[in-house]
C-alpha positions, 0 to 999 in steps of 0.5 A: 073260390076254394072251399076245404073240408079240414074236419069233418067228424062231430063230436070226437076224431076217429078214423073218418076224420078230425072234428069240424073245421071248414076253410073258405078261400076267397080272394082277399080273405081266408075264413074258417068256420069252426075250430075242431081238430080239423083247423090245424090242417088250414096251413096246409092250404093258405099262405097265411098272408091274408087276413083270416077270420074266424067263425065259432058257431057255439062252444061244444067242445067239438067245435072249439078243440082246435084253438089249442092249435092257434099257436103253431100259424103265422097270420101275417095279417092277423086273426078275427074271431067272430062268435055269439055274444058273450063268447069273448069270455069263453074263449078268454077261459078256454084259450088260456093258461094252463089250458093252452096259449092265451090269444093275448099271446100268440105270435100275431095280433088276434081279437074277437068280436061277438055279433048279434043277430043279423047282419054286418059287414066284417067287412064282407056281408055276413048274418047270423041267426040262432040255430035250434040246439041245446047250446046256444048256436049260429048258423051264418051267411057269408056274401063273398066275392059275389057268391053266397056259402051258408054254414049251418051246425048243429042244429035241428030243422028250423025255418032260421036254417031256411032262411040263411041259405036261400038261394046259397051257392053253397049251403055246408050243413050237418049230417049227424045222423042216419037216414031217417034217424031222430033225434028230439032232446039234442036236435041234429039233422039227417041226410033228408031234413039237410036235402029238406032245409036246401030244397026249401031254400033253392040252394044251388048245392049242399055238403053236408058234414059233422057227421056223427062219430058214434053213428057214421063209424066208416067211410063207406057208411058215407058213400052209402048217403051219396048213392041213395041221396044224390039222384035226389039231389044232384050234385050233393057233397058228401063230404070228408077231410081234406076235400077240396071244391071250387065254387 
């Protein structure tokens, strides 16, 4: 299983990267979460042959920017939007005219089914609990092809964060802030609440991404989390557009 980093920025695009969108290739499936900037990077890497799905984790503008995007891919065998109840509302305002091309009317069939709390089959096993956020936000865990990848962003450390990536192959988490950074009236993560949430968790390995625009302003400031981050957990990811890890 391929995973890709497509954005890797929160909040807004900058030199380091586009805004957060991630593409899991796993045999039968091509799932991407989140749809910042980042996304319109997925045909790059796909065939497009494949069903895609769609995870939205909340509708922070950073998270959704790309859907203006969705017109440009030929999903051969369609596009399922997955999101929190009551998003299939907001996407029909957001991904409308005249803002962009209303998903009625791209060029393959794409729906949208809202999850609630817990755990589905989609028609791989995936669950969804709330994240701490000013916004209402998902965090997911996806059972695909007999490995476990959570996906975590945004949030504030959080025992629901804990839970869906206990024993994960691979926990995707953010990064928004500097080490030892706080932030209490809009919860985000630092390098050491993400390695905090994936030692409680006994995730095998982490990747952190959405980094915030405002505070990581280069590449290097990233690089400086790997060196001091990775001897306390070996084999972390720090992530950046366009990179690709096997799982």
């Amino acid at each position: 299983m391929k995973v890709t980093f497509l954005g890797t920025n929160g909040w807004y695009d900058t030199v380091t990267g586009n805004t957060i969108s991630v593409l899991v290739q796993s045999e039968a499936f091509d799932i991407i979460l989140d749809a910042g900037n980042g996304i319109a990077k997925a045909d790059r890497y796909i065939t497009q042959e494949k069903p895609a799905l769609l995870f939205l984790s909340h509708f922070h503008i950073d998270h959704i920017a790309g859907l203006h995007t969705l017109v440009k891919f030929r999903f051969l065998q369609g596009l399922t939007i997955f999101c929190l109840p009551g998003g299939t509302e907001l996407l029909n305002t957001f991904a409308a005219e005249p803002f962009t091309v209303p998903l009625a009317d791209l060029p393959y069939p794409a729906r949208v089914t809202e999850l609630a709390e817990g755990v589905h089959r989609v028609p791989f096993t995936v669950e969804c609990r709330p994240l701490v956020h000013p916004a209402p936000c998902y965090g997911y865990r996806l059972e695909v092809d007999g490995k476990v990848i959570t996906y975590c962003t945004d949030t504030g450390a959080c025992e629901n964060a804990v839970a869906l990536a206990r024993d994960a192959d691979l926990l995707i988490t953010e990064c928004a802030l500097k080490p030892g950074g706080v932030s209490t009236d809009w919860p985000h993560l630092n390098p050491q609440d993400a390695i905090g949430i994936a030692q409680k968790a006994n995730a095998q390995r982490l990747a952190l991404v959405h980094f915030g625009a405002e505070v990581y302003r280069t590449l290097d400031e990233r690089r400086a989390v790997q060196d001091e981050f990775e001897k306390i957990f070996p084999g972390l990811i720090v992530a950046t557009d366009d990179l690709t890890i096997e799982i």
